[in-house]
C-alpha positions as CSV (number, residue, x, y, z in Angstrom):
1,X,-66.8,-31.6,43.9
2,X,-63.3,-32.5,44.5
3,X,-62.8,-33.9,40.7
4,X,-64.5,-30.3,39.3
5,X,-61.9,-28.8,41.4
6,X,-58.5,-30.8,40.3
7,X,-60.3,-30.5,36.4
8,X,-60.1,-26.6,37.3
9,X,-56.7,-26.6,38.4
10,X,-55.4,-28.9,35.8
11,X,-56.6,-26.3,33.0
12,X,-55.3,-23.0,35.2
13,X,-51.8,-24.8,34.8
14,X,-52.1,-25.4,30.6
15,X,-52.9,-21.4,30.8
16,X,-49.6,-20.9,32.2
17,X,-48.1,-22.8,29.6
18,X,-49.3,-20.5,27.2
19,X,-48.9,-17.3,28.6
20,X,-45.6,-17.5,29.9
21,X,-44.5,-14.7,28.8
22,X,-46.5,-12.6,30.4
23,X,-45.6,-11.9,33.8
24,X,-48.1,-10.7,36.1
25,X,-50.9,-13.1,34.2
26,X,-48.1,-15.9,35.0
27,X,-48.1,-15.1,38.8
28,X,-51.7,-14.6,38.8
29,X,-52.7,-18.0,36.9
30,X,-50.1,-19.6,39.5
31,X,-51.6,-18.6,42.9
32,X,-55.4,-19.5,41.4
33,X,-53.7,-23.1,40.6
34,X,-52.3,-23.1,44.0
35,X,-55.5,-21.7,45.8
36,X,-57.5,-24.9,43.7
37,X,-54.6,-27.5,45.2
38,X,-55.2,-26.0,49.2
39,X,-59.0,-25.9,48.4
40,X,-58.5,-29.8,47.7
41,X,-56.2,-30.6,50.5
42,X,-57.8,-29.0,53.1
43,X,-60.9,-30.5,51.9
44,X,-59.4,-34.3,52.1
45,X,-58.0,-33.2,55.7
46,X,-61.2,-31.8,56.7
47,X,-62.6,-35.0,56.4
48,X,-59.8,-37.0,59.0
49,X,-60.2,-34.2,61.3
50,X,-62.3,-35.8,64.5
51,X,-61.1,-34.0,67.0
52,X,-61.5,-30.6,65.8
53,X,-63.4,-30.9,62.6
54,X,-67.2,-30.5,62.9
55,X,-68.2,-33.2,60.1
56,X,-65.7,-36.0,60.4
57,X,-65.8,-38.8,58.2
58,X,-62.3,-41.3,59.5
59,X,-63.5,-43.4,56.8
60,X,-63.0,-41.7,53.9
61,X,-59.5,-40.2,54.7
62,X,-58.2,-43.4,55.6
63,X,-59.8,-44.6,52.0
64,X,-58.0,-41.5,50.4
65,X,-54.7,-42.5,51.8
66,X,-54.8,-46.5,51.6
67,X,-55.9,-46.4,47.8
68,X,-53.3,-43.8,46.9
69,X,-50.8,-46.0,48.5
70,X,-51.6,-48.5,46.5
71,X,-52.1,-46.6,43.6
72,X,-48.8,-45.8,43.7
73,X,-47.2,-49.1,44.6
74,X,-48.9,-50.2,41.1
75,X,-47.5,-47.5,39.4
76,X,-44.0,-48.2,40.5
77,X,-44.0,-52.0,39.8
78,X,-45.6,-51.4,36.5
79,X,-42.9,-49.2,35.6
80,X,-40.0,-51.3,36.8
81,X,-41.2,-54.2,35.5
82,X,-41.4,-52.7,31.7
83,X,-38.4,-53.6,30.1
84,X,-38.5,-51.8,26.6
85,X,-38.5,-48.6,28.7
86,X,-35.0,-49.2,30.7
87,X,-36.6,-46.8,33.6
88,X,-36.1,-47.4,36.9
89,X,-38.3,-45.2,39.7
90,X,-36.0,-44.0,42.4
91,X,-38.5,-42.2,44.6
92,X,-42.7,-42.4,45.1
93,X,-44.4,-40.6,47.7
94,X,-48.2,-39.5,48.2
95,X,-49.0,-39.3,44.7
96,X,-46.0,-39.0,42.5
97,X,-42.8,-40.8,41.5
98,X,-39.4,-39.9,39.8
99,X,-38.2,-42.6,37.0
100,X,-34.5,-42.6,36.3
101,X,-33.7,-43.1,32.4
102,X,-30.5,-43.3,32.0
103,X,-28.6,-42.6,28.8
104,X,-31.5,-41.4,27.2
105,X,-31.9,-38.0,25.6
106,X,-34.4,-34.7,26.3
107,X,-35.9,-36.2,23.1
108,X,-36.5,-39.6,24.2
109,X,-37.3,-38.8,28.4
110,X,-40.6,-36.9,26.8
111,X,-41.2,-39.5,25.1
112,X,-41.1,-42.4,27.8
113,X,-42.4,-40.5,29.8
114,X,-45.4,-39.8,28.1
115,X,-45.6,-43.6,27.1
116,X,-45.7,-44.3,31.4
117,X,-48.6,-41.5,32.0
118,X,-50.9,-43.0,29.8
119,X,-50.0,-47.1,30.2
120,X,-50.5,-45.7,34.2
121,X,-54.0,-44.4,33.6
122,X,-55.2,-46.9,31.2
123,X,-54.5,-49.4,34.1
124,X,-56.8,-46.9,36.9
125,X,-60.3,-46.6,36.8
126,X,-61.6,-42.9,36.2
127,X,-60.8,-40.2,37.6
128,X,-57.4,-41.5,38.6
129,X,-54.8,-40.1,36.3
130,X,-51.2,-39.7,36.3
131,X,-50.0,-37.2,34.7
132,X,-46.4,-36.6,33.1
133,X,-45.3,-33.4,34.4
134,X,-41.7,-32.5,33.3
135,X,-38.0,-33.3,32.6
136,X,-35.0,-32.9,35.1
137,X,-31.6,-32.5,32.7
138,X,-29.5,-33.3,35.2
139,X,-31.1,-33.7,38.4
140,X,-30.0,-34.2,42.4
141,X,-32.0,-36.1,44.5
142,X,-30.9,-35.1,48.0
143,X,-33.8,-36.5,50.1
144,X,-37.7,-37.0,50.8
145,X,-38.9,-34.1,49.1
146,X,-35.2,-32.4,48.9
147,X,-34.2,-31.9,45.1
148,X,-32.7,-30.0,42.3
149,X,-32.2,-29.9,38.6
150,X,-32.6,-28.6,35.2
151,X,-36.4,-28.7,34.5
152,X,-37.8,-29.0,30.8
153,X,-41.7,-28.2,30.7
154,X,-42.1,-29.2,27.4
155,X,-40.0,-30.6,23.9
156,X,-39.8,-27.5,22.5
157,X,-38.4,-25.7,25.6
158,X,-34.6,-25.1,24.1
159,X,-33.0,-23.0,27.7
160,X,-33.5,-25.0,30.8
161,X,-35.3,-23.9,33.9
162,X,-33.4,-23.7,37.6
163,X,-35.7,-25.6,39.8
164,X,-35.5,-26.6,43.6
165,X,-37.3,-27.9,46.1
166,X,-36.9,-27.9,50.3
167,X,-33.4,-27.2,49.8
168,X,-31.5,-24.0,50.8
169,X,-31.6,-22.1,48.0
170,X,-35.5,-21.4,48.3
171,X,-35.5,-21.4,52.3
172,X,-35.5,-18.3,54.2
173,X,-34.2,-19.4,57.9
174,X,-30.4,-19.0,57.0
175,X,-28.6,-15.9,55.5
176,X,-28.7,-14.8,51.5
177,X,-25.0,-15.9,50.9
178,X,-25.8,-19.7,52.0
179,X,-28.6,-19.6,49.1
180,X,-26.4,-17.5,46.7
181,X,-23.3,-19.9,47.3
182,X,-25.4,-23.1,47.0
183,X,-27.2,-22.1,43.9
184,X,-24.2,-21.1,42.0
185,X,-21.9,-24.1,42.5
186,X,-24.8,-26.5,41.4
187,X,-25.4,-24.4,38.5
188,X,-21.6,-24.9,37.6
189,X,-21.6,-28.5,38.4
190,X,-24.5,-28.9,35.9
191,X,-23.4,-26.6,33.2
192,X,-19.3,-27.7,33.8
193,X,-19.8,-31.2,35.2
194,X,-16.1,-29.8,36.6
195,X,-15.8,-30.6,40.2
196,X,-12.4,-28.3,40.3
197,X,-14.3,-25.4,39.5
198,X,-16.8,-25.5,41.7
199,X,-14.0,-25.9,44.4
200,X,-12.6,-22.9,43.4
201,X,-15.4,-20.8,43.6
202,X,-16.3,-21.9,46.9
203,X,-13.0,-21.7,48.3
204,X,-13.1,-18.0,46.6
205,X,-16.2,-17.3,48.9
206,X,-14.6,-18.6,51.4
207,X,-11.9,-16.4,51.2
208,X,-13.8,-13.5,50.4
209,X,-15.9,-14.1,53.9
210,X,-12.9,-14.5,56.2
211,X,-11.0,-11.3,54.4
212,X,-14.6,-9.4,55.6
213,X,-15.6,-8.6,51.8
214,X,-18.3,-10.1,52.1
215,X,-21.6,-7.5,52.3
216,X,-23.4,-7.4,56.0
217,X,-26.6,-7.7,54.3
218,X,-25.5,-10.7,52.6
219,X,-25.0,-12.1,55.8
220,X,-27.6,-11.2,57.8
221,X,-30.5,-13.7,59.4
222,X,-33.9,-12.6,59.6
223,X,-36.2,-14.9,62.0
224,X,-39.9,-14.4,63.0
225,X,-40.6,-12.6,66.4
226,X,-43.3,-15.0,67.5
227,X,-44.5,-12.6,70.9
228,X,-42.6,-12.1,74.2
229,X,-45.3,-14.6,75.7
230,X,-45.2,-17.5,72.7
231,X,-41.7,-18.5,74.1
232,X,-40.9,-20.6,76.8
233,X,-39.2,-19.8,80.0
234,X,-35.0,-19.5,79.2
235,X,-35.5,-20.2,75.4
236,X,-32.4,-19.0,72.9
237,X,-33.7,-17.4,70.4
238,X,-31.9,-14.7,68.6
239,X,-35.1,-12.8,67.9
240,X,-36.0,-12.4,70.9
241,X,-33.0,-11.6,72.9
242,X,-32.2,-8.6,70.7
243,X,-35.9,-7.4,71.2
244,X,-34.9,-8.1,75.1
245,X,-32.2,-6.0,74.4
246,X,-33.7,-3.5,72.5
247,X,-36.6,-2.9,75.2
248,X,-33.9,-2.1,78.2
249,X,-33.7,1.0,76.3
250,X,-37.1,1.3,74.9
251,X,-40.5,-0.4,75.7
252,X,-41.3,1.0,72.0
253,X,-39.1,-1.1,70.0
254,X,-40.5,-4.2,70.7
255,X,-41.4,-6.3,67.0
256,X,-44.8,-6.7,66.3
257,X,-46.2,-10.0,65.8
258,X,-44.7,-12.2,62.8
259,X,-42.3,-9.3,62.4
260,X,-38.9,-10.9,61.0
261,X,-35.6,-9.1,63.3
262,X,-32.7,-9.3,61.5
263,X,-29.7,-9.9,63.6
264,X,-25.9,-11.3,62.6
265,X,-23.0,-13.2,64.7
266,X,-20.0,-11.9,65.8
267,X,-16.9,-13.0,67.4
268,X,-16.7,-13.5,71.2
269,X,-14.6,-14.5,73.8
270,X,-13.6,-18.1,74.3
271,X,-16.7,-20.2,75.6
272,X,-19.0,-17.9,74.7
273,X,-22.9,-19.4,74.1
274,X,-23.8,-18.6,70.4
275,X,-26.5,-16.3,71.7
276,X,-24.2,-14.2,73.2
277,X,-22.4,-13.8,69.9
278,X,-26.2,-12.0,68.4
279,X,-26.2,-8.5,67.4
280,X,-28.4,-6.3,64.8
281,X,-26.4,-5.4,61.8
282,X,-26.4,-1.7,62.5
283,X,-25.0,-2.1,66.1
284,X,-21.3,-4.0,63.5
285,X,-21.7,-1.0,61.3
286,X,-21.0,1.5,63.6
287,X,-18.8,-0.7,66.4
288,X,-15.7,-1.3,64.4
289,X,-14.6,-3.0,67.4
290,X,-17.1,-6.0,66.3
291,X,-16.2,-8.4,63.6
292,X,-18.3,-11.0,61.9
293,X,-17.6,-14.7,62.8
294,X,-16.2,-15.9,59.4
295,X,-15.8,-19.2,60.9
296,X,-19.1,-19.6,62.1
297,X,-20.4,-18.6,58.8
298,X,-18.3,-20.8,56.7
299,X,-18.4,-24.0,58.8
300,X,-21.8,-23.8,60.2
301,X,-23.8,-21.7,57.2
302,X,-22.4,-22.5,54.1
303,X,-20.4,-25.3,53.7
304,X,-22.9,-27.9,55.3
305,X,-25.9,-27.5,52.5
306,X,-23.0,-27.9,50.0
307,X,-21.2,-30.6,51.5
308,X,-25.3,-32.0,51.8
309,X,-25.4,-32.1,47.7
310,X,-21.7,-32.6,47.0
311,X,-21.7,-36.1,49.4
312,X,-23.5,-37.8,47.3
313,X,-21.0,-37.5,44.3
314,X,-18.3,-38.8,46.5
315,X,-16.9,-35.1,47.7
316,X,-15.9,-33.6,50.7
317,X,-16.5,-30.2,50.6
318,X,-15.3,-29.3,54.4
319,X,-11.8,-30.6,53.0
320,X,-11.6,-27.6,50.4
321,X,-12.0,-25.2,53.3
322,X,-9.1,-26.7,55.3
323,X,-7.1,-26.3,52.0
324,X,-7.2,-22.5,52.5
325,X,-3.8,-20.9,53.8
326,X,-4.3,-19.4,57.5
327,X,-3.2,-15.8,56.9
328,X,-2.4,-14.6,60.2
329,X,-3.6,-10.5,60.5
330,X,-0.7,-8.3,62.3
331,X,-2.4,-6.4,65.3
332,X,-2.2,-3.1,65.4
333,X,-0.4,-1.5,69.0
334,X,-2.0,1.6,70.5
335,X,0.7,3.0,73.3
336,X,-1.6,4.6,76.2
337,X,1.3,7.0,78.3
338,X,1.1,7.1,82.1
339,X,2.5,10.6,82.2
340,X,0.4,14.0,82.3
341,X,2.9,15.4,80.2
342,X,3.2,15.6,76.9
343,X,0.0,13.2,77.0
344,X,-3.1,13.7,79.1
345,X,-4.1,10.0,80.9
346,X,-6.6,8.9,78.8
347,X,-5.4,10.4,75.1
348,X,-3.7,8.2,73.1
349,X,0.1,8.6,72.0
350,X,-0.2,8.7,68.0
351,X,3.7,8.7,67.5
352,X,5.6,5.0,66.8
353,X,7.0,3.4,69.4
354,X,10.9,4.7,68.8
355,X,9.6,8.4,68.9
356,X,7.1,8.0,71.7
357,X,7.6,10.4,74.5
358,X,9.2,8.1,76.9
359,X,6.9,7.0,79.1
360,X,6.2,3.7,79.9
361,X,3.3,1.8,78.2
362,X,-0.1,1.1,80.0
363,X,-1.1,-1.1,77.7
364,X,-1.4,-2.5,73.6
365,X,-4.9,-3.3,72.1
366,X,-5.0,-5.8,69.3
367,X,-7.8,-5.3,67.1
């Protein structure tokens, strides 16, 4: 059963080779293939599950995972140990490995790489096959299931293909600037290998964030409301203290269920708890006494995922940031007269200081 299924899926996925294309028959072909992989996973799970599943088998999940483990260890000694193809493997889990091949070209990577899939199944007994899936031209290799790179599909494929896994740039629990930023300084250390460039476009961000350019929306979280009762007692969750908020007011606008709140961060006082510092994006659109917390954005959003890719070349990315001049904004004085007269108590002297009407000052505002 389970080899007619990955047979299924492995001929759903040459479909999309060929119809690429065409869009919605893309999208469709690529949620059948994934539907095919879940069906098989949750099939091999099903089996190891003997607390909750109602036909466990221990045996045969253990099996599973021992004889791909050692599947794999083959694999990866084979490889190493073949000199004439210079390729190293720098990372194997579950059931596939990246080989390094270094100073080769597109040309030759498809072509080693096609030599290892089939030495690899020639040396398994059916149905185990390894298959060789694409090209990364060039490639980061941030962590356990944590990469990025150039992808090639196939020899003839001439414009590369943007490809990323677990890192920022396809995650949804920070704002769309952290993914935006991310994406487009490893785009220009691939296509510029320029490290100075990519500085200056992150210091321009930068820049751009603490001048308040930068778009609200751009900047805005958006976290699943999980329930008022899926919390625990005195838990800090942005979600839910603006729907706390938001309820004080109205019982109605509580989130339904898996509903994502959007919500941004402001500055505070001194000493302030970060959840303190949580407000929905319309409440800074119309308070123009709030401010967005460039600093919590730059230093706390953005530059660590960079800094996370950057490292591993040998650059600190925090240091451009401390680069940036400190432009000090002039506060603006507002002159509140104690006097009835010319000036009612609590309306506001427009005229500059020298002209004022005489009367002493109650006090400035700094905004």
């Amino acid at each position: 059963m389970l080899e007619e299924i990955l047979n299924t899926r492995i001929m759903v996925k040459q479909c999309m080779k060929t119809y690429k294309n065409d869009k919605a028959l893309l999208k469709l072909l690529d949620a059948r293939q994934l539907g095919l992989k879940l069906i098989a996973n949750v099939t091999f799970g099903y089996t190891a599950a003997n607390y909750s599943g109602r036909m466990p088998s221990v045996e045969v999940g253990d099996s599973i995972v021992h004889k791909a483990r050692e599947t794999l260890e083959r694999a990866i000694k084979m490889v190493n140990e073949t000199k004439k193809w210079g390729a190293k493997v720098v990372y194997g889990d579950t059931d596939s490995m990246f080989v390094l091949l270094k100073g080769v070209t597109k040309e030759q990577a498809f072509k080693i790489g096609n030599e290892i899939a089939e030495a690899v199944t020639a040396t398994n007994p059916k149905p185990v096959k390894l298959k060789f899936e694409k090209v990364y031209l060039p490639c980061v290799l941030q962590t356990k299931k944590r990469y990025v790179g150039y992808m090639y599909e196939s020899l003839d494929q001439m414009k590369p293909v943007f490809d990323a896994k677990g890192i920022e740039t396809v995650r949804r629990d920070g704002c769309p600037a952290v993914s935006k930023i991310l994406e487009r300084s490893i785009k220009l250390l691939f296509d510029t290998r320029d490290i100075s460039q990519v500085k200056q476009f992150v210091q321009r961000q930068c820049v751009k964030v603490l001048d308040g350019r930068a778009s609200v929306q751009d900047l805005t979280f958006a976290k699943e409301y999980r329930g008022a009762g899926a919390y625990r007692p005195g838990a800090c969750v942005p979600a839910l203290e603006l729907t706390r908020r938001m309820m004080v007011y109205d019982r109605r606008q509580e989130p339904r269920v898996g509903e994502r709140v959007p919500y941004v961060i402001v500055y505070g006082m001194p000493g302030l708890p970060l959840i303190q510092l949580v407000r929905r994006p319309m409440e800074v659109l119309q308070d123009h006494s709030l401010r967005l917390n460039a600093t919590y954005y730059i230093t706390k959003q953005i530059l660590p995922p960079i800094a996370r890719i950057f490292q591993l070349i040998g650059v600190d990315v925090f240091s451009w940031y401390q680069e940036l001049p400190r432009v000090r904004n002039t506060l603006k004085q507002y002159f509140f007269c104690q006097s009835t007269t010319p000036h009612t108590s609590t309306s506001m002297c427009t005229k500059p200081a020298p002209a004022c009407c005489g009367h002493s000052v109650v006090r400035c505002e700094g905004l």
